[in-house]
C-alpha positions in Angstrom: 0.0 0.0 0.0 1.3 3.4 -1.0 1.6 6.4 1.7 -0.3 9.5 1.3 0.8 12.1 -0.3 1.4 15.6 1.6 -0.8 18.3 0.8 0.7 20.9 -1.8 -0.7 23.8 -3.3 -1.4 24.1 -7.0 -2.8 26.8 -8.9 -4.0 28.4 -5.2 -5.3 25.4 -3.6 -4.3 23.0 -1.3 -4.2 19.4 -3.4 -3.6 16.5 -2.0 -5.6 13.4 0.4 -8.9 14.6 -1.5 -8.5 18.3 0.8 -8.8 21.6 -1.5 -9.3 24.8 0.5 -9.6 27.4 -2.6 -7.3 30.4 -1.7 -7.5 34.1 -2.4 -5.7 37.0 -1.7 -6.3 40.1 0.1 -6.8 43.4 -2.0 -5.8 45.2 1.3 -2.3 43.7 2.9 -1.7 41.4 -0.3 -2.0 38.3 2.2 -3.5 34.9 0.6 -5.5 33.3 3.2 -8.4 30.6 2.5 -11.5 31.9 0.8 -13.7 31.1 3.6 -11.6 33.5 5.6 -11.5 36.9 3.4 -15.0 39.0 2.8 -16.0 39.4 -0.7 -16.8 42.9 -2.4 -18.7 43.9 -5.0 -19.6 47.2 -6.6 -22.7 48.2 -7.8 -23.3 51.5 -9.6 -20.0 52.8 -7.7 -20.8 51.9 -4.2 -18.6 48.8 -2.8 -20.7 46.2 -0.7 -19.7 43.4 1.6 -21.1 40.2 0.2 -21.1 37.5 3.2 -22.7 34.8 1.3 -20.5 35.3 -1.6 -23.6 35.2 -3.7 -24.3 38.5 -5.8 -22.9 38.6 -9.2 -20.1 40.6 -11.2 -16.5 40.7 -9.9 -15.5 40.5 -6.8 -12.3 41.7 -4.5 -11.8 39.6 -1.6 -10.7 41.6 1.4 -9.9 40.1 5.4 -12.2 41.2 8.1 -9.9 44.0 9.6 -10.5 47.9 9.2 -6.3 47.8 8.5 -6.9 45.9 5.5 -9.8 48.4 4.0 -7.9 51.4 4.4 -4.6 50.2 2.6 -7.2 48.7 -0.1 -8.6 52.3 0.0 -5.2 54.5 0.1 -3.9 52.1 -2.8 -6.5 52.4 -4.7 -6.8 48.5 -5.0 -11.0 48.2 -5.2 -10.1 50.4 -8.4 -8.4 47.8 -10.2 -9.7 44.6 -8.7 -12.7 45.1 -9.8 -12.2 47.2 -12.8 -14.0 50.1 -12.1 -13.2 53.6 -13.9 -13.7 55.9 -10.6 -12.7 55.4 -7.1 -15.8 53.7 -5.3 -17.8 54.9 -2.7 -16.3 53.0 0.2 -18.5 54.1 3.2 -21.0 51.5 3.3 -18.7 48.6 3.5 -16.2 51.0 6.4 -19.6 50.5 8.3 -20.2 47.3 7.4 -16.7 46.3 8.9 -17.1 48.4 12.3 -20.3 46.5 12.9 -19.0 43.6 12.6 -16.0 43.5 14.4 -17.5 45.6 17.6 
């Protein structure tokens, strides 16, 4: 009988004993971290908004749960090209979003 194989990560996920944790990395400090740990944002009509459930359509920039990471997204300019936008988005419904959620 053959010994498993170690994990390794191809193509941004973890291969390997049938485990694949999809990675992504953060628009904010440039960090990859698993999918299921970064917030994705959309923008619609200009305005960014948090998408939790990772459901609403369009492109998406996936950012950590920290206000740190949203204001070097925002001073970079990063929301810009992530998601291919022509003007700097409105960013004040997802700052709110984020202090909610981490109070």
């Amino acid at each position: 009988m053959r010994p498993p194989t170690p994990p390794r990560l191809r193509r941004g996920r973890l291969v390997g004993d049938g485990l694949s944790a999809p990675q992504r990395t953060c628009v904010g400090c440039r960090i990859r971290a698993a999918r299921a740990d970064l917030l994705r944002v959309v923008a619609v009509e200009g305005v960014l908004l948090p998408d939790p459930g990772k459901r609403l359509p369009g492109r998406g920039a996936w950012l950590h749960h920290d206000l740190g990471c949203l204001e070097q997204a925002i001073r970079r300019r990063a929301f810009s090209r992530a998601l291919r936008l022509g003007a700097v988005p409105d960013s004040s419904g997802l700052l709110r979003y984020l202090r909610d959620s981490t109070v």
